[in-house]
C-alpha positions as CSV (number, residue, x, y, z in Angstrom):
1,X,33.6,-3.1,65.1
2,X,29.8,-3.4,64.9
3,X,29.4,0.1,64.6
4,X,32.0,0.8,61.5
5,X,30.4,-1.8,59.5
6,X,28.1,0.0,58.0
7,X,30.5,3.1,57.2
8,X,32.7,0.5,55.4
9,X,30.3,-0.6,53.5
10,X,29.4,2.4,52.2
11,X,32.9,3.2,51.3
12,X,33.3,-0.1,49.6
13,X,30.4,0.6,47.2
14,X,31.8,4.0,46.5
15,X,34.9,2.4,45.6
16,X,33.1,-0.2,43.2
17,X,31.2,3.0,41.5
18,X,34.5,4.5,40.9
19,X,35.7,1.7,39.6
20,X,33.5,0.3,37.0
21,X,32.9,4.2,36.0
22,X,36.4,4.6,35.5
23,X,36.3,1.2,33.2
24,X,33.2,2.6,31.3
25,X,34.7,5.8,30.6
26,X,38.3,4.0,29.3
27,X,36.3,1.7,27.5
28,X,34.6,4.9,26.0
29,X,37.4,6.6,24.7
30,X,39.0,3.0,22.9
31,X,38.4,3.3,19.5
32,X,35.7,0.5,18.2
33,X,37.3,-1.7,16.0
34,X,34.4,-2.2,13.7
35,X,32.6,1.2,12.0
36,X,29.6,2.4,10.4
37,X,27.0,-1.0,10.9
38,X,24.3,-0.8,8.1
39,X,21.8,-3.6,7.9
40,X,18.9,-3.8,5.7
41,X,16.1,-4.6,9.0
42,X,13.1,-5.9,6.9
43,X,13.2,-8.8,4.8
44,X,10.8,-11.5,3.4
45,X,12.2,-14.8,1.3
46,X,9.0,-15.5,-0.2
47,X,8.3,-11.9,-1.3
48,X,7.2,-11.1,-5.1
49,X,9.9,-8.7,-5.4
50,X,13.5,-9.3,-6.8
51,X,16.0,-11.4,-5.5
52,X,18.1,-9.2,-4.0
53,X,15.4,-8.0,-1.5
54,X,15.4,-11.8,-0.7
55,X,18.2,-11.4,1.1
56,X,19.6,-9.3,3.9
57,X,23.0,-6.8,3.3
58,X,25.1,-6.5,6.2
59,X,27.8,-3.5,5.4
60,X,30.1,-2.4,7.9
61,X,33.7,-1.0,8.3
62,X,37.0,-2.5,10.0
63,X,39.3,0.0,11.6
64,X,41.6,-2.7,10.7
65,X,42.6,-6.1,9.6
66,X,40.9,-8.9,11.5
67,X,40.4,-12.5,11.4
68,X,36.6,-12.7,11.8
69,X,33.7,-14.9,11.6
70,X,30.2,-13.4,11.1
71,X,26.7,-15.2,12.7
72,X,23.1,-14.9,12.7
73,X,21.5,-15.5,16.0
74,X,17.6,-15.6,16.6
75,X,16.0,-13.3,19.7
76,X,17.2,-16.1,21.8
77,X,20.6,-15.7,21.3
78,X,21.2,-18.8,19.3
79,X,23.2,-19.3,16.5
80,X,20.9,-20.3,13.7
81,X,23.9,-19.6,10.6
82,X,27.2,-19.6,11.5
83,X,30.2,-18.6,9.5
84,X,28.0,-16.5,7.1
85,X,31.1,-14.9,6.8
86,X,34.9,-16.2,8.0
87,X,38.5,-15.1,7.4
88,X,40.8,-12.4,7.2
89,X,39.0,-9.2,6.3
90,X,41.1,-5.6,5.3
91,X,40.5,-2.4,6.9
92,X,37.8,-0.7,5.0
93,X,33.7,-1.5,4.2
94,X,33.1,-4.9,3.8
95,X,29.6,-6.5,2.3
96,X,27.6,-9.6,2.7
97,X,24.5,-11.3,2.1
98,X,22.4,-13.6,4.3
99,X,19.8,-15.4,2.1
100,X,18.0,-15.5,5.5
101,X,18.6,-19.1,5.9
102,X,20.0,-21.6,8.5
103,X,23.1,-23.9,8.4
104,X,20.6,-26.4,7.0
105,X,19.4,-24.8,3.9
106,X,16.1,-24.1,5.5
107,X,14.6,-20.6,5.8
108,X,14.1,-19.1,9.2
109,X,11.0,-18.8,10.9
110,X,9.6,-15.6,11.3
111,X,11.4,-13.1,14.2
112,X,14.0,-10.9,15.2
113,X,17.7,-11.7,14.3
114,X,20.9,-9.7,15.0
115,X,24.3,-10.1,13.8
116,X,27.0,-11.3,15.7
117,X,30.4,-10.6,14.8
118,X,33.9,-12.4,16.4
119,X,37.3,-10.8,16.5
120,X,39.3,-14.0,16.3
121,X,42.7,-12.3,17.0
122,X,40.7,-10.6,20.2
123,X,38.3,-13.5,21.5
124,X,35.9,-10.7,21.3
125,X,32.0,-10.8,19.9
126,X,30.2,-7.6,18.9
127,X,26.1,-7.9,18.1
128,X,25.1,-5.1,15.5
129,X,22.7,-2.7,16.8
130,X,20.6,-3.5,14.3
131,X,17.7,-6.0,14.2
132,X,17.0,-8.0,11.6
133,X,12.5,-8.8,11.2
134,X,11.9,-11.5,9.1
135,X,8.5,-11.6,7.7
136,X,7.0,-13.7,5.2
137,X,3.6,-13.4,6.2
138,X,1.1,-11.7,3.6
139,X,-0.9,-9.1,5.2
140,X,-4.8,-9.5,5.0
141,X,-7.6,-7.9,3.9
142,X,-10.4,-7.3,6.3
143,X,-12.7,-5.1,5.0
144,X,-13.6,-3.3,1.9
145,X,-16.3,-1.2,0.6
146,X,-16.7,0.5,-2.7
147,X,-18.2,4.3,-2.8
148,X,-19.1,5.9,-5.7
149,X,-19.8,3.2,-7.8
150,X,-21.7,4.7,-10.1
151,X,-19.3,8.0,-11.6
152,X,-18.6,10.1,-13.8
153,X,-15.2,11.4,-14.5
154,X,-15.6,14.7,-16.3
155,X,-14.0,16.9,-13.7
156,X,-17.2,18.9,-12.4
157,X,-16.0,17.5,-9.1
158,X,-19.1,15.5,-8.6
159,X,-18.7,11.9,-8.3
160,X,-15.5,12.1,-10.5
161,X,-14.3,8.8,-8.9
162,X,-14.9,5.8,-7.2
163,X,-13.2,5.2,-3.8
164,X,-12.1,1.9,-2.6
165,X,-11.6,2.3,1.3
166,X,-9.8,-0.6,3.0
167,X,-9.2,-2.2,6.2
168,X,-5.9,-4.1,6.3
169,X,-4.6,-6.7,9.5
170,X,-1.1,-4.4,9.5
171,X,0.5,-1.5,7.8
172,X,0.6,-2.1,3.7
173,X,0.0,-0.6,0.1
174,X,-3.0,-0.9,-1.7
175,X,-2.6,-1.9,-5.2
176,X,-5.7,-2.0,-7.7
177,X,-7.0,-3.7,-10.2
178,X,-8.6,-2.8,-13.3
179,X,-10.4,-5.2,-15.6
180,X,-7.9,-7.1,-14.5
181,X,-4.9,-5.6,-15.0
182,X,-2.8,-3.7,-12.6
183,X,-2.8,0.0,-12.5
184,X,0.6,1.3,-12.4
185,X,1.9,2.3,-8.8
186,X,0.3,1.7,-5.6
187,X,-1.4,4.0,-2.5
188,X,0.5,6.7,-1.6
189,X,0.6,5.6,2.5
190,X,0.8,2.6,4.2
191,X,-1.7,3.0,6.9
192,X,-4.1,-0.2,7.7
193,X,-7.0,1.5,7.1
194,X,-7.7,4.0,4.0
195,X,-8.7,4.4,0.4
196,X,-7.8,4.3,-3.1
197,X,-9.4,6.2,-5.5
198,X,-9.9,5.1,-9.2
199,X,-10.7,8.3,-12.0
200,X,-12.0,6.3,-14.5
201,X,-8.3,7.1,-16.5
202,X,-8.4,5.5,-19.9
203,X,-11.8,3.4,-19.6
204,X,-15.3,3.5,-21.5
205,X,-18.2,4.4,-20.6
206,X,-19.8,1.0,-18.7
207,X,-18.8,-1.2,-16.5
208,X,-16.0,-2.1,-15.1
209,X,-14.5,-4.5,-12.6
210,X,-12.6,-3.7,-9.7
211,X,-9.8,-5.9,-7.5
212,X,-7.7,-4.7,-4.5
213,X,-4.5,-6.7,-3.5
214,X,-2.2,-5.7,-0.6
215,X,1.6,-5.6,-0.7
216,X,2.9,-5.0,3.1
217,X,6.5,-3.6,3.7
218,X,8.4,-7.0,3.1
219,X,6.7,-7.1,0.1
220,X,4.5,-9.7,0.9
221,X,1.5,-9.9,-1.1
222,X,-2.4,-10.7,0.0
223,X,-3.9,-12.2,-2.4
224,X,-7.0,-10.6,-4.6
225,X,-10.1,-9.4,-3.2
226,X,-13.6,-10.7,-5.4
227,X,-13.9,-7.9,-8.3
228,X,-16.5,-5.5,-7.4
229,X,-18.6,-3.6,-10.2
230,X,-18.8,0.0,-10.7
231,X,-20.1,2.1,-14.0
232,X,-18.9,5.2,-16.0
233,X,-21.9,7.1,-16.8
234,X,-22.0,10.8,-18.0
235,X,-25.5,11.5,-19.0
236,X,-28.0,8.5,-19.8
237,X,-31.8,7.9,-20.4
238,X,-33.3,5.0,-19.1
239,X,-34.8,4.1,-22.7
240,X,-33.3,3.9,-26.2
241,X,-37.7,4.6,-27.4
242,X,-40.4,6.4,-25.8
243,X,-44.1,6.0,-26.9
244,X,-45.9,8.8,-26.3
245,X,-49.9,9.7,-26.6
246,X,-50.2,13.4,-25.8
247,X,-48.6,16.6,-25.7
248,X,-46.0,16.2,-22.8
249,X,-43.9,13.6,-21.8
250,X,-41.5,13.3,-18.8
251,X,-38.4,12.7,-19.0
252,X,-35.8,11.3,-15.8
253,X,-32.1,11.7,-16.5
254,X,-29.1,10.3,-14.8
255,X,-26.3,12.2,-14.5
256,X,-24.4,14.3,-11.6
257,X,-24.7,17.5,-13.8
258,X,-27.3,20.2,-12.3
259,X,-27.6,21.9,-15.2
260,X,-29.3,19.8,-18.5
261,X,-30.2,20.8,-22.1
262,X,-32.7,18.9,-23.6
263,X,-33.7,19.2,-27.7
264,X,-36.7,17.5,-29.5
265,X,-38.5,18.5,-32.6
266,X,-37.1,21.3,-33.2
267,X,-37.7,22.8,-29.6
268,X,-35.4,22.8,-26.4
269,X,-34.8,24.4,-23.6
270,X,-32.1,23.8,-19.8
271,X,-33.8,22.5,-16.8
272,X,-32.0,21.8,-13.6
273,X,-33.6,19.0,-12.9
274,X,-33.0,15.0,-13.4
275,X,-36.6,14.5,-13.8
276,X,-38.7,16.8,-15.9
277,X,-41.5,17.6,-18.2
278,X,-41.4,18.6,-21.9
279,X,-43.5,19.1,-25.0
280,X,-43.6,17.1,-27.6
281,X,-44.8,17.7,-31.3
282,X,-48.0,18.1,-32.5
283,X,-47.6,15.6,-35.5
284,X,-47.1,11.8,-35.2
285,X,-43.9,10.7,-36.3
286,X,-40.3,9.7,-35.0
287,X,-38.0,12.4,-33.3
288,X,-34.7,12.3,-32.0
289,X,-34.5,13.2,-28.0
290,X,-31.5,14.8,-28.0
291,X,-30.1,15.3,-23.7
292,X,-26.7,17.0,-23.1
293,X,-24.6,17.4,-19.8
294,X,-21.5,19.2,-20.1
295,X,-20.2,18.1,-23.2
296,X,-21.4,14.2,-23.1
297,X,-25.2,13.5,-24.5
298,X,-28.0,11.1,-24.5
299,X,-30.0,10.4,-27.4
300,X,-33.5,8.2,-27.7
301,X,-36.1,7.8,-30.0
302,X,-39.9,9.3,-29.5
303,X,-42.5,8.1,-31.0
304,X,-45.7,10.6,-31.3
305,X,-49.1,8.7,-31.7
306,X,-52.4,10.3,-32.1
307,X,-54.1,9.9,-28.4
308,X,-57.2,8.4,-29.9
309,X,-55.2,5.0,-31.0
């Protein structure tokens, strides 16, 4: 007997195999009485967004009438809202809402949640495929650094704009700030770390001030970063009035062009320098310095003195 134990014990788990393959294939062909699940997965119920993406949608399909009663349970498996949904039901899509609360009023914590829904008629429970992450947890920002802050936007494709790279705690949209007032839109990608780029659209020559805010996929919103300075400048001169004793006087410029035109006196000529020497006229008087970069220009005064005074 000792010796055909282990040959019947073998034949007993080939038996089992077949027999809980056999169920799995039968239960494979019955025809699932509930169709097409759609859950909305992400939601936050402190967002600054509109009410409706508050609250989770739950859509799917009976194959036909049921009594039912719909639950939320937490990643633990308990119930934390029951009867979110309860009754007789027809055989075709049916909505709901969960305004991501409990049977007490109170908002969940943040987690996982599925949906759990009870045939009545059958004594049977389904849970939904779908997950539902609550998250009402801003995002927040860990680094930022401003390059380019002084730029000008004339489309040479030097220093056109100022770039605002980031550093985020988890994936999010950068949205920025202007003066303070919000650009319209946001980043184009989501990624923790990148840039957004500001082209000077709309604003004067000057300063301006610059805030960065991040919105994560909930719609949860950092709050403002400090506002950081930056400057428009074409072409400038570092003086409105020059003095000058002589019959040269040097002149720095500060612009991103290469290529400057510089009139004074009746006399001009194009360097391709920022900082150069020109001549200046032989009679004392007042002249207009007159420094052009593309189309944008600097003016100053010079005043010509006789050396000896």
């Amino acid at each position: 007997m000792k010796r055909h134990a282990p040959t019947l014990l073998v034949a007993g788990l080939l038996v089992a195999t077949a027999t809980a393959f056999a169920v799995s294939e039968r239960l494979k062909l019955e025809d699932s009485p509930v169709l097409g699940t759609r859950i909305r997965n992400l939601v936050s119920p402190v967002c600054s967004c509109p009410a409706k993406r508050k609250e989770v949608t739950i859509r799917f399909r009976l194959r036909r009438e049921q009594d039912i009663r719909l639950d939320i349970a937490d990643s633990n498996g308990t119930v934390v809202r029951r009867a979110l949904a309860s009754g007789v039901f027809p055989a075709r899509s049916n909505v709901f809402s969960w305004d991501v609360r409990d049977n007490q009023g109170h908002v969940v914590p943040d987690g996982i949640y599925r949906v759990e829904l009870t045939l009545k008629d059958e004594s049977r429970t389904f849970e939904f495929p779908n997950e539902i992450r609550v998250d009402s947890t801003p995002p927040k920002i860990e680094d930022v650094k401003i390059r380019h802050p002084t730029f000008s936007p004339d489309g040479d494709g030097r220093a056109d704009r100022v770039d605002v790279v980031y550093r985020f705690s988890e994936p999010a949209y950068a949205i920025l700030y202007v003066d303070g007032k919000r650009l319209p839109g946001r980043s184009h990608t989501r990624r923790p770390s990148d840039k957004i780029q500001w082209y000077g659209q709309g604003a004067t020559r000057g300063e301006h001030r610059l805030a960065l805010v991040a919105q994560d996929l909930a719609g949860n919103v950092a709050g403002s970063t400090r506002e950081y300075t930056v400057r428009i400048r074409f072409v400038e001169l570092p003086k409105s009035r020059y003095v000058v004793r002589g019959r040269t006087m040097r002149v720095r410029v500060s612009t991103d062009v290469k290529t400057v035109q510089w009139h004074l006196g009746g006399v001009g000529g194009t360097v391709h320098k920022h900082v150069f020497v020109i001549p200046v006229p032989g009679n004392p008087g007042r002249y207009l310095l007159t420094v052009r970069a593309n189309n944008h220009v600097a003016r100053a005064t010079v005043v010509v003195r006789n050396a000896s005074r």
